[in-house]
C-alpha positions as a Markdown table, in Angstrom:
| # | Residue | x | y | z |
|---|---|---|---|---|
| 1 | Unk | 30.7 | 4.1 | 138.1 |
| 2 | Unk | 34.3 | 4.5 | 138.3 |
| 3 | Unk | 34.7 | 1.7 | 141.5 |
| 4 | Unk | 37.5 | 1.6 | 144.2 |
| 5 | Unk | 39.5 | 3.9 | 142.5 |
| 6 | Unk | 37.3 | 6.7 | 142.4 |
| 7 | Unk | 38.7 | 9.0 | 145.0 |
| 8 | Unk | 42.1 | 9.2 | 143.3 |
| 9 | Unk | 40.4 | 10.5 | 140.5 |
| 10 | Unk | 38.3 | 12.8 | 141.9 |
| 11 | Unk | 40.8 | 14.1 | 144.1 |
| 12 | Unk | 43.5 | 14.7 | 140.8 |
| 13 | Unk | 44.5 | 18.8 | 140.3 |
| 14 | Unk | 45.1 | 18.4 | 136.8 |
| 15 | Unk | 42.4 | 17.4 | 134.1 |
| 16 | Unk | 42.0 | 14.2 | 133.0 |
| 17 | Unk | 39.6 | 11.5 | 130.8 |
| 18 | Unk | 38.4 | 8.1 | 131.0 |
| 19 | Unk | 39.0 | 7.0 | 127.4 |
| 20 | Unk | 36.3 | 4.6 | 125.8 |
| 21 | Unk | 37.0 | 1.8 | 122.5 |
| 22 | Unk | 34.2 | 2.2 | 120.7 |
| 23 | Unk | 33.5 | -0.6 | 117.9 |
| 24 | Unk | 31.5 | -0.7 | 114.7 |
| 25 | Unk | 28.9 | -3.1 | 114.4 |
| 26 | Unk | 27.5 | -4.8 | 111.0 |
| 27 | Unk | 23.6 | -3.7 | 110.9 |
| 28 | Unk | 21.1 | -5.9 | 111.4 |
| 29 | Unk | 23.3 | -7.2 | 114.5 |
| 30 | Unk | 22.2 | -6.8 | 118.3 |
| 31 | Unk | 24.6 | -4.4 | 120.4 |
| 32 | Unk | 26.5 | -6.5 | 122.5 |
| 33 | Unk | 25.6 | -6.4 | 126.6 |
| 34 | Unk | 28.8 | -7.5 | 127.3 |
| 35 | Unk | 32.3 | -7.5 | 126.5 |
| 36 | Unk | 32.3 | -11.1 | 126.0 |
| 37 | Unk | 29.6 | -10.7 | 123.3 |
| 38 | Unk | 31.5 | -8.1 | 121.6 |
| 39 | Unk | 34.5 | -9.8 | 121.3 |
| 40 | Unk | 32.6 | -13.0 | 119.8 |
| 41 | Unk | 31.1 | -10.1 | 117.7 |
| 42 | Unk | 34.9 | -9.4 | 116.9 |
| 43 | Unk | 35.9 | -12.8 | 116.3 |
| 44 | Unk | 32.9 | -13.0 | 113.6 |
| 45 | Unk | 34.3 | -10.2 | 111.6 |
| 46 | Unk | 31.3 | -8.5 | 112.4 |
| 47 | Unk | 32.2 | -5.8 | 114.4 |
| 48 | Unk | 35.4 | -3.7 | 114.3 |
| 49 | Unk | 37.0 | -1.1 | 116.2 |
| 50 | Unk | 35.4 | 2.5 | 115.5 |
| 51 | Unk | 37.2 | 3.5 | 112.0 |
| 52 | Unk | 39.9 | 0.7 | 111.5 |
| 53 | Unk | 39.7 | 1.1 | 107.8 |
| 54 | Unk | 39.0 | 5.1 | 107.7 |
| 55 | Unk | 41.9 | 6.3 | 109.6 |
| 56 | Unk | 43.5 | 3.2 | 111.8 |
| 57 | Unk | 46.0 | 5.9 | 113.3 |
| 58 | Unk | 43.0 | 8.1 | 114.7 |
| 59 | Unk | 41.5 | 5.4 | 116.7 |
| 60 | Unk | 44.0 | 3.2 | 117.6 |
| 61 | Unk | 42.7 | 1.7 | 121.3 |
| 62 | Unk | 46.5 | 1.2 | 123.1 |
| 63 | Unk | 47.0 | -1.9 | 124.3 |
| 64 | Unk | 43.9 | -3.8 | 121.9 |
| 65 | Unk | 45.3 | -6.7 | 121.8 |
| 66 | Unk | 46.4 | -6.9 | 126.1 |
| 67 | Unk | 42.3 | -5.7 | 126.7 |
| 68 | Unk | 41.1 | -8.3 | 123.9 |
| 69 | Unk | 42.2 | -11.4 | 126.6 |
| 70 | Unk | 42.0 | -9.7 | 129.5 |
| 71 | Unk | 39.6 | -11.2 | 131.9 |
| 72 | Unk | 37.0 | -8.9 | 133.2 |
| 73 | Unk | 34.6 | -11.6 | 133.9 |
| 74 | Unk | 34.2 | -11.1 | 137.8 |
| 75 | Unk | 34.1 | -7.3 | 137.2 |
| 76 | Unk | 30.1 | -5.7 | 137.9 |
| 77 | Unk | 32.2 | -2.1 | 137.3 |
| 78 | Unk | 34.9 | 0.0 | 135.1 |
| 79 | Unk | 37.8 | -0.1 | 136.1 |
| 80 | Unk | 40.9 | 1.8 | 134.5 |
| 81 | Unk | 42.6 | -0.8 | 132.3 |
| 82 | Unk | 45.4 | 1.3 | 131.1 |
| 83 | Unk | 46.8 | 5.0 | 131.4 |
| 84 | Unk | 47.9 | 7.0 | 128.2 |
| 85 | Unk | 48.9 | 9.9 | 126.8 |
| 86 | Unk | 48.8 | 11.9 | 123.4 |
| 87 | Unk | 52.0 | 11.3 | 122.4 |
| 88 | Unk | 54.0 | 8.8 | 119.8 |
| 89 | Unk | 52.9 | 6.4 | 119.2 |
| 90 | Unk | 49.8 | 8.0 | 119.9 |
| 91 | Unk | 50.0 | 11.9 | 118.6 |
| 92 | Unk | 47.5 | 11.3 | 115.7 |
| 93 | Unk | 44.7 | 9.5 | 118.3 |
| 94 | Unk | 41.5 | 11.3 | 118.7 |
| 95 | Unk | 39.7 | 9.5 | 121.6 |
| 96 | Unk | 36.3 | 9.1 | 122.8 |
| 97 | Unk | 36.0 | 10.2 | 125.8 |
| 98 | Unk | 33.9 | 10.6 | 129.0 |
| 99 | Unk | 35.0 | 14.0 | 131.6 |
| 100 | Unk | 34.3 | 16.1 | 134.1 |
| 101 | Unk | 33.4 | 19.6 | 133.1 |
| 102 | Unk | 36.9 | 20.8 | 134.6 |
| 103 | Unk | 38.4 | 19.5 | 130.8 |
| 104 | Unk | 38.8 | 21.8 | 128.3 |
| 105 | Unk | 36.5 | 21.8 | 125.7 |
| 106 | Unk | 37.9 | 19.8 | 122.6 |
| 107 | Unk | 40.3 | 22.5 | 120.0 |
| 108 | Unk | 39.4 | 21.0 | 116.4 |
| 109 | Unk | 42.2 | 23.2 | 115.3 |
């Protein structure tokens, strides 16, 4: 569900990707339902993002720490926290991502 600002992005000419933080969990844990639960998860050193100790620089989520407190409480969709590109600081990040077929397919070059 990409909520009330859906027909901006569907309307866009050039390409673009709604970027997803994914997290590790410890096994034998329940996947969290919410983001509240994953952040407790977070809190309790049992879940991590996705490869923080593997390569930090790969996976860095821009602006962690502003989306760690920000409250999304009265949300019941996703909504675009924050707009990035592929450049410094980021030039190493490799997000996950969701698309439209219109987007390239990824170069592993």
């Amino acid at each position: 569900m990409l909520g009330h600002n859906q027909d901006y992005f569907q309307n866009r000419s050039n390409p673009y990707v709604f970027v997803l933080p994914i997290f590790e969990i410890e096994e034998n844990y329940d996947l969290p339902d919410t983001k509240e639960q994953l952040i407790d998860l977070i809190q309790g050193n049992v879940g991590i993002p996705f490869h923080k100790f593997v390569c930090p620089e790969c996976h860095t989520i821009p602006k962690y720490e502003e989306w760690l407190v920000a409250d999304n409480s009265s949300e019941d969709r996703l909504n675009v926290f924050h707009v990035a590109k592929r450049k410094v600081p980021y030039s190493s990040w490799e997000p996950i991502y969701v698309s439209t077929n219109d987007v390239p397919l990824y170069d592993e070059r």
